[in-house]
DOVEXTI-652427 format. One record per atom (N, C-alpha, C, O): residue in three letters; atom name; x, y, z; residue number from 1. Coordinates in steps of 0.02 Angstrom, whole numbers. Each point is the difference from the previous one (the first is absolute). Layout:
N
  aa at      X      Y      Z   i
 ALA CA      X      Y      Z NUM
...
This chain:
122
  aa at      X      Y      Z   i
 UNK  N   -735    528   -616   1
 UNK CA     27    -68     -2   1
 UNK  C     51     -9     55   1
 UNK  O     52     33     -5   1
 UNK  N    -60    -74     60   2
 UNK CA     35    -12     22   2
 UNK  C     81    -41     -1   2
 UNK  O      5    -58    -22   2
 UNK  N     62    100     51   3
 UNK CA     63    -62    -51   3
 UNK  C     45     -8     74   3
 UNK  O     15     53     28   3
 UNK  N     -4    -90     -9   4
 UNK CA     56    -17     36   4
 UNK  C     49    -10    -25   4
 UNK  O      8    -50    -34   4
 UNK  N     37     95     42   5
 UNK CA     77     -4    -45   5
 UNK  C     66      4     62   5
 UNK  O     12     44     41   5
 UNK  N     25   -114    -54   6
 UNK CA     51     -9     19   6
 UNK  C     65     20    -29   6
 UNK  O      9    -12    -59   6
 UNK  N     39     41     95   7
 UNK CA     83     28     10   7
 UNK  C     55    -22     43   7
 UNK  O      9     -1     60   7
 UNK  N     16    -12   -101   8
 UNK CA     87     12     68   8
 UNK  C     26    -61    -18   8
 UNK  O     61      5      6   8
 UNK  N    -84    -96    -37   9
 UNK CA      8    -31      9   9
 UNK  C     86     -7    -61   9
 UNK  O     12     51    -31   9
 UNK  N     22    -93     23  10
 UNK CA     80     -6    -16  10
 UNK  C     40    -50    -11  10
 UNK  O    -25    -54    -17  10
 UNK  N     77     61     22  11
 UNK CA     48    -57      8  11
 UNK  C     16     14     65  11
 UNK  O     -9     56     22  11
 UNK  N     33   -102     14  12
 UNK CA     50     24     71  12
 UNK  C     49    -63      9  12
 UNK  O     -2    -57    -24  12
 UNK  N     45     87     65  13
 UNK CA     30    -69     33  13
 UNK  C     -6    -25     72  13
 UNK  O    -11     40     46  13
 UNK  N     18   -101    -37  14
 UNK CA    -22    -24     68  14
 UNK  C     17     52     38  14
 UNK  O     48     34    -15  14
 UNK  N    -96    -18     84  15
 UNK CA     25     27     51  15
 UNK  C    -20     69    -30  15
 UNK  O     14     37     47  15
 UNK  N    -33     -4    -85  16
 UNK CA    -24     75    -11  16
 UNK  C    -56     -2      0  16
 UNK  O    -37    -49      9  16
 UNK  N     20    127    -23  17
 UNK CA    -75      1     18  17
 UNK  C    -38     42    -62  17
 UNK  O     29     35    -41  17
 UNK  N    -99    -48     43  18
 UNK CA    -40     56    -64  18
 UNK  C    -51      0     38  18
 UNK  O    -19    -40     43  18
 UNK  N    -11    109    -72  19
 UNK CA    -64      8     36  19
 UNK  C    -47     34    -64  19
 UNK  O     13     41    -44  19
 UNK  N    -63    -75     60  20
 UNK CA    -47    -23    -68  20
 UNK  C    -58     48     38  20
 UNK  O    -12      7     60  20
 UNK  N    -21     27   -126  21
 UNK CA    -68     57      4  21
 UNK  C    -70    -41    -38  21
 UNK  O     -5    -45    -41  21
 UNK  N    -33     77     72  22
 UNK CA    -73    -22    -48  22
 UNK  C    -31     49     10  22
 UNK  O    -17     19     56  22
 UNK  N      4     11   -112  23
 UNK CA    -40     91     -8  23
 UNK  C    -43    -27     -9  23
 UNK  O      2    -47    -39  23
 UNK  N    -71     69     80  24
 UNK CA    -46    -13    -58  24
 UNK  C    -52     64    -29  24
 UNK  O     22     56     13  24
 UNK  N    -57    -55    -34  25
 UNK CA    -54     41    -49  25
 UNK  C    -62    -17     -2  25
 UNK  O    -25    -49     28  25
 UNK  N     -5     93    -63  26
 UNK CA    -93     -4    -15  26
 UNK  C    -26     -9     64  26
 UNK  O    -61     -1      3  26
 UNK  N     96     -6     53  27
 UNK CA    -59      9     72  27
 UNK  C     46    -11     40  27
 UNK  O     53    -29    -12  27
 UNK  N    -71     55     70  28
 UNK CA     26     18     79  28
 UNK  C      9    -63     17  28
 UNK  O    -44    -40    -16  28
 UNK  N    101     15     52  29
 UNK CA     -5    -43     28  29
 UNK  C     18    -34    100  29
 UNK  O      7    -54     28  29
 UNK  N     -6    106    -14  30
 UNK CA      4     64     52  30
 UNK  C    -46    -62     42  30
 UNK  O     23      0     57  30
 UNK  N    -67    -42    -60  31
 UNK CA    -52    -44     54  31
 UNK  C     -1    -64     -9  31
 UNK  O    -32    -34     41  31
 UNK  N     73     -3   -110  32
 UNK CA     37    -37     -8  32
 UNK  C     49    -21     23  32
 UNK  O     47     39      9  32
 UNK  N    -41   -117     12  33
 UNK CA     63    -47     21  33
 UNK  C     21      1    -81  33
 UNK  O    -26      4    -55  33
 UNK  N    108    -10     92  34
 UNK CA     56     -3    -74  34
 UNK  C     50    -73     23  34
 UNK  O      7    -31     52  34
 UNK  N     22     24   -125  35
 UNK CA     29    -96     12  35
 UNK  C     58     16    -52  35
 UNK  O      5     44    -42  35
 UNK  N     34    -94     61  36
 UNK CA     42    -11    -55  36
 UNK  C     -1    -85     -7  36
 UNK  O     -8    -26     56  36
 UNK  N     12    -11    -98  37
 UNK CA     -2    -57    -21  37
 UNK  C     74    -18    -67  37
 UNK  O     27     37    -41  37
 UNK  N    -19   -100     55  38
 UNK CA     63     -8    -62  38
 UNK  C    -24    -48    -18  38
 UNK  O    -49    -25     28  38
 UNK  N     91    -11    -98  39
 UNK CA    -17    -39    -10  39
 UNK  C     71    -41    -55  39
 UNK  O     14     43    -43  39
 UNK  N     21    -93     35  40
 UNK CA     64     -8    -11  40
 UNK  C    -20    -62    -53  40
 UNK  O    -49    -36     10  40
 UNK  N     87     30    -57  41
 UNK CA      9    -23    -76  41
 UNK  C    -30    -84     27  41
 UNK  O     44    -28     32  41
 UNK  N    -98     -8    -38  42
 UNK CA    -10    -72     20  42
 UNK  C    -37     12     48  42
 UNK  O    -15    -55     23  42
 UNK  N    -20    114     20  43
 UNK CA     -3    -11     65  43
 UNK  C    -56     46     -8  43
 UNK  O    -13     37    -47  43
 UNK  N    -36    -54    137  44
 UNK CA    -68     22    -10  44
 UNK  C      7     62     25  44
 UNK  O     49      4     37  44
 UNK  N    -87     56    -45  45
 UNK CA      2     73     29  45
 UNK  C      4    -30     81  45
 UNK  O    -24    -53     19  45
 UNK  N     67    111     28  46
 UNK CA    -10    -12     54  46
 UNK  C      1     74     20  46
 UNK  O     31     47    -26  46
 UNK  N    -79    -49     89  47
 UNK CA      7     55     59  47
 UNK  C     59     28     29  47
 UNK  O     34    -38     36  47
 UNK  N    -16     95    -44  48
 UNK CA     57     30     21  48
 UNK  C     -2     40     61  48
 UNK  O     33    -11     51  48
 UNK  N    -67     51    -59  49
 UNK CA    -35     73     40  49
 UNK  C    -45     23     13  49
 UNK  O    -30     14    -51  49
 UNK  N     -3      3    106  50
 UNK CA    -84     50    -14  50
 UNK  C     -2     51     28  50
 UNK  O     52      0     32  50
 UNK  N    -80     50    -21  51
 UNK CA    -10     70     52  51
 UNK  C    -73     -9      9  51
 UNK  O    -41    -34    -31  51
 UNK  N     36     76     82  52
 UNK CA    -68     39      4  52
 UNK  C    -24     57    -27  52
 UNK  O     48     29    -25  52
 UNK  N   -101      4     17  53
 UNK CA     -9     43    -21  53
 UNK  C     30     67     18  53
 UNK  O     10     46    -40  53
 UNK  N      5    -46    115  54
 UNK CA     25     48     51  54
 UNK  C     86    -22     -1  54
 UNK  O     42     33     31  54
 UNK  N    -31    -71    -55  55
 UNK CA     58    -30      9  55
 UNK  C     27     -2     80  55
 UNK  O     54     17     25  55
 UNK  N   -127    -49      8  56
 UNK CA     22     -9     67  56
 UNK  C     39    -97      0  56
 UNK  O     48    -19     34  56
 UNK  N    -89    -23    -82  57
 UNK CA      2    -67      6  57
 UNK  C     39    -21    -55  57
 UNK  O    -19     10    -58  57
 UNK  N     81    -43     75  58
 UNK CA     41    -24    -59  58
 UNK  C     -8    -81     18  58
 UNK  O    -19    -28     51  58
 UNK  N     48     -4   -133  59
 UNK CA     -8    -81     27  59
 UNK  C     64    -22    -52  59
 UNK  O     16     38    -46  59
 UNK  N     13    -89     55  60
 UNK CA     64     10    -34  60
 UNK  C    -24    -81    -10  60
 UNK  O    -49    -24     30  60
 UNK  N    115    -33   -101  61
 UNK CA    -18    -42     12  61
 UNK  C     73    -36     42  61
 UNK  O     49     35     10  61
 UNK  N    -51    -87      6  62
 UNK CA     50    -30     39  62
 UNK  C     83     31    -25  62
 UNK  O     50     28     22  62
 UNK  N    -76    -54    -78  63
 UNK CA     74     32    -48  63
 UNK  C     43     41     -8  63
 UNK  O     60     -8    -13  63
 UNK  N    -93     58     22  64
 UNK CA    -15     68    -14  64
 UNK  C     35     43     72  64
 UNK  O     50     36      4  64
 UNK  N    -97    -58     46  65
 UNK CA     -4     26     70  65
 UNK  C     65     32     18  65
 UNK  O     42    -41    -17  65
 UNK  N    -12     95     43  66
 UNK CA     46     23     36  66
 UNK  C     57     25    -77  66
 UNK  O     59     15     12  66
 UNK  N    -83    -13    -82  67
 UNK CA     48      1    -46  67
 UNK  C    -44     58    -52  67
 UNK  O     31     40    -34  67
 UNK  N   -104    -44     35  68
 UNK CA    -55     18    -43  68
 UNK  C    -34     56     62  68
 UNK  O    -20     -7     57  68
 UNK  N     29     68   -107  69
 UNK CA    -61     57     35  69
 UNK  C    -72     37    -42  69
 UNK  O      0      4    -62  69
 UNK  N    -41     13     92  70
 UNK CA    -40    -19    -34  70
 UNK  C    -39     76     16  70
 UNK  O    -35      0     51  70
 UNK  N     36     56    -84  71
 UNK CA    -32     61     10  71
 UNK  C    -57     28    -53  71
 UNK  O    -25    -31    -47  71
 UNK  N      6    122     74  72
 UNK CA    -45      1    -39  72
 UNK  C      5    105     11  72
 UNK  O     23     33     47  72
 UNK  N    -49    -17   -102  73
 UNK CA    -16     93    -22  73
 UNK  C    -86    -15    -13  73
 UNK  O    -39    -14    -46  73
 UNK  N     38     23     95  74
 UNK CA    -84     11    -51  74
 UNK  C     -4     65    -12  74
 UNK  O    -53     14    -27  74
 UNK  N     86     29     34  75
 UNK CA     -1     68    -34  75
 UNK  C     23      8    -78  75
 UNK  O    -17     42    -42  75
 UNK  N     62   -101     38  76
 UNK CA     20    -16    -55  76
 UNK  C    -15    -54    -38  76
 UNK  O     31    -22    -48  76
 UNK  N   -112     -8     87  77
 UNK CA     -5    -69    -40  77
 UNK  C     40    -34    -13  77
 UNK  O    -11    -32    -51  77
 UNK  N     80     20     87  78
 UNK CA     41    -62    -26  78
 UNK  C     37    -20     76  78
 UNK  O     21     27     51  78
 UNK  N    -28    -78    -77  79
 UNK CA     37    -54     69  79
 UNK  C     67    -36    -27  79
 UNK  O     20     19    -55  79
 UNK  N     22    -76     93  80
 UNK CA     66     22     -7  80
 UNK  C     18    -85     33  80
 UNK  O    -22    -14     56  80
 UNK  N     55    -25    -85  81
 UNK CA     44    -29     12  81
 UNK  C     71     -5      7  81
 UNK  O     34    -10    -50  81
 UNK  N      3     17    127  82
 UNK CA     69     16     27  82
 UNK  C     31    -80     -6  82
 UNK  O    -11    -41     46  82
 UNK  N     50     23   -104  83
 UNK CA     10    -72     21  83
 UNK  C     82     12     32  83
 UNK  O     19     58     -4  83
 UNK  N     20    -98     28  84
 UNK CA     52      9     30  84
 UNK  C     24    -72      4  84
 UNK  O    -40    -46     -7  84
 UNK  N    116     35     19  85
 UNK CA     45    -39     -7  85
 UNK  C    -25    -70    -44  85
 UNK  O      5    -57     24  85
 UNK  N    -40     74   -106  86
 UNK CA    -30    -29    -35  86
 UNK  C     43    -97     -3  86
 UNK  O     53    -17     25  86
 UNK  N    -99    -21    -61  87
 UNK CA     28    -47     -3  87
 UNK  C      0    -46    -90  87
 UNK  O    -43     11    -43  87
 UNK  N     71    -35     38  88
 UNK CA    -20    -47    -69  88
 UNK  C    -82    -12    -26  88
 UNK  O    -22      9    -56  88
 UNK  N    -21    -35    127  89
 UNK CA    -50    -27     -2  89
 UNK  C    -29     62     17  89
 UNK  O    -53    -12     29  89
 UNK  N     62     72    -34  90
 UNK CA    -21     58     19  90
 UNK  C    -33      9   -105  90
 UNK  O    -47     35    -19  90
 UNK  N     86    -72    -21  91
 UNK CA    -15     24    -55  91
 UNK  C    -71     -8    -37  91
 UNK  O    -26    -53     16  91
 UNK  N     -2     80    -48  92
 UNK CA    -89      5    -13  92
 UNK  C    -19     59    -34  92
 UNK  O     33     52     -3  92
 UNK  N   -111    -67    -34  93
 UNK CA    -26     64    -24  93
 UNK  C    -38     53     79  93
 UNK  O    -47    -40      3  93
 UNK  N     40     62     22  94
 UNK CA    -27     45     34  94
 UNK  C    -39     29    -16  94
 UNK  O      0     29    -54  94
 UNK  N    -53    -27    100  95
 UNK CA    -88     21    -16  95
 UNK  C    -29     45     57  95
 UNK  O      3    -22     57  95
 UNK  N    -23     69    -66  96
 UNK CA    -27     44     34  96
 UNK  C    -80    -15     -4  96
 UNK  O    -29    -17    -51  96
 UNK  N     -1     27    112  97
 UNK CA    -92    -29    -13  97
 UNK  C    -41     41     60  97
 UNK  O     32      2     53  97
 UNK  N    -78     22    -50  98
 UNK CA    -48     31     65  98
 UNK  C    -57    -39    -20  98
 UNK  O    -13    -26    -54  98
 UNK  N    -28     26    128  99
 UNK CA    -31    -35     21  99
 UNK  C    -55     26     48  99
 UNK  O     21     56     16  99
 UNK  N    -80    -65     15 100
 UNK CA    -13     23     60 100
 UNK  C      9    -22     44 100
 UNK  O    -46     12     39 100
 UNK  N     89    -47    -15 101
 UNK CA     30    -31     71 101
 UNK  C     51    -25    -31 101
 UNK  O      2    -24    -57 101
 UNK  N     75     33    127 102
 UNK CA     52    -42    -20 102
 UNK  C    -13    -75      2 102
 UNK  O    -36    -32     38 102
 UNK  N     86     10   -100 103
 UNK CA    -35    -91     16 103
 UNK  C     63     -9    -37 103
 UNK  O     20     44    -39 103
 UNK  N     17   -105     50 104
 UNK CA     48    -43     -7 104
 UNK  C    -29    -53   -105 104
 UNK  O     35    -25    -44 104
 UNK  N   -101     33     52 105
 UNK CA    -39    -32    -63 105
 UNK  C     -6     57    -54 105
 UNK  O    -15     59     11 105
 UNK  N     26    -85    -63 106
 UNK CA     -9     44    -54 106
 UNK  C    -61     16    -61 106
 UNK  O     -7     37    -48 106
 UNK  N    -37    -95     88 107
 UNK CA    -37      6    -26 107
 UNK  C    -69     57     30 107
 UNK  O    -57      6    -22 107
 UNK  N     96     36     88 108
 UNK CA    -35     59     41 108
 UNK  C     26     51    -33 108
 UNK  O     -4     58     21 108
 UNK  N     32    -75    -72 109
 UNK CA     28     91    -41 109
 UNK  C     -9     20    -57 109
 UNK  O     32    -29    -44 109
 UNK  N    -76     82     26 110
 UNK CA    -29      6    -55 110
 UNK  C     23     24    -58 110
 UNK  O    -14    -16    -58 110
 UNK  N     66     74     87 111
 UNK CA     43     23    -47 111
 UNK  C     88     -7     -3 111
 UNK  O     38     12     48 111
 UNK  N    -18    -35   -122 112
 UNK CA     59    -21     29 112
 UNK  C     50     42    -80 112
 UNK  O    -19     26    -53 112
 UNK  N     71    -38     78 113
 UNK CA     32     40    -66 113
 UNK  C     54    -68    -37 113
 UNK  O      6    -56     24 113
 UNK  N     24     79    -83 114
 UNK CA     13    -52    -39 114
 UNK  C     92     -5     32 114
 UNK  O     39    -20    -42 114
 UNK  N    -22     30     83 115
 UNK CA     77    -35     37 115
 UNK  C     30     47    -39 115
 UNK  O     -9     33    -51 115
 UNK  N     61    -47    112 116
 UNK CA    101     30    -18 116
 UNK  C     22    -61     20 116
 UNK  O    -23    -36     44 116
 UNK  N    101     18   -102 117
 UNK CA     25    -83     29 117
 UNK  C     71     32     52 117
 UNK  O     47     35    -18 117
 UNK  N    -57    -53     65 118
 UNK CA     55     -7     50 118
 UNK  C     50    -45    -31 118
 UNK  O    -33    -41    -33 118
 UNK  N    105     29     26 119
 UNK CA     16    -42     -4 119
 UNK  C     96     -2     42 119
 UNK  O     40     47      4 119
 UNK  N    -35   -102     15 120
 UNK CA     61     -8     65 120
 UNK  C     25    -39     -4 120
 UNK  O    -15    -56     18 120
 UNK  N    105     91    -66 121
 UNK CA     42    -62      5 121
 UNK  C     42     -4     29 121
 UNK  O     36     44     24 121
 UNK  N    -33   -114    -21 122
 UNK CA     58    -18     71 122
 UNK  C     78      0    -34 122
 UNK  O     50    -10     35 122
């Protein structure tokens, strides 16, 4: 059975940082694109992050860019969200998902795990 299981996610305060895990299990995922996606209380899931399989190709979303890192173990099946100098609107459930190509759409990812809530008060 395959499980994508998410870690790391917290309380913080503005301006700190967490860095969030997604292990996953029941199969390699080693040739798989990996994503992170959020999604915030009223509001529609959005695109956060993607890698490549090689973790040669990262794609960040506007938001995110220059604050959000976006890695990967395929020795360890788990990839890794570095968030940094977090914000209010930084707050959300967090979703870990692979895919066979990175894509910004979520509906290209097959497996996804059930969130960690980030949350950032000002």
């Amino acid at each position: 059975q395959v499980q994508l299981v998410e870690s790391g996610g917290g309380l913080v305060q503005v301006g700190g940082s967490l860095r969030l895990s997604c292990a996953a299990s029941g199969r390699t995922f080693s040739m798989y694109a990996m994503a992170w996606f959020r999604q915030a209380p009223g509001k529609e899931r959005e695109f956060v992050a993607t890698i490549s399989w090689s973790g040669g190709r990262t794609d960040y979303a506007d938001s995110v860019k220059g604050r959000f890192t976006i890695s990967r173990d395929n020795a360890k099946n788990t990839w890794y969200l570095q968030m940094n100098s977090l914000k209010p609107e930084d707050t959300a459930v967090y979703h870990c998902a692979a895919g066979p190509l990175p894509s910004t759409t979520a509906d290209m990812y097959r497996y996804w795990g059930q969130g960690t809530q980030v949350t950032v008060s000002s």
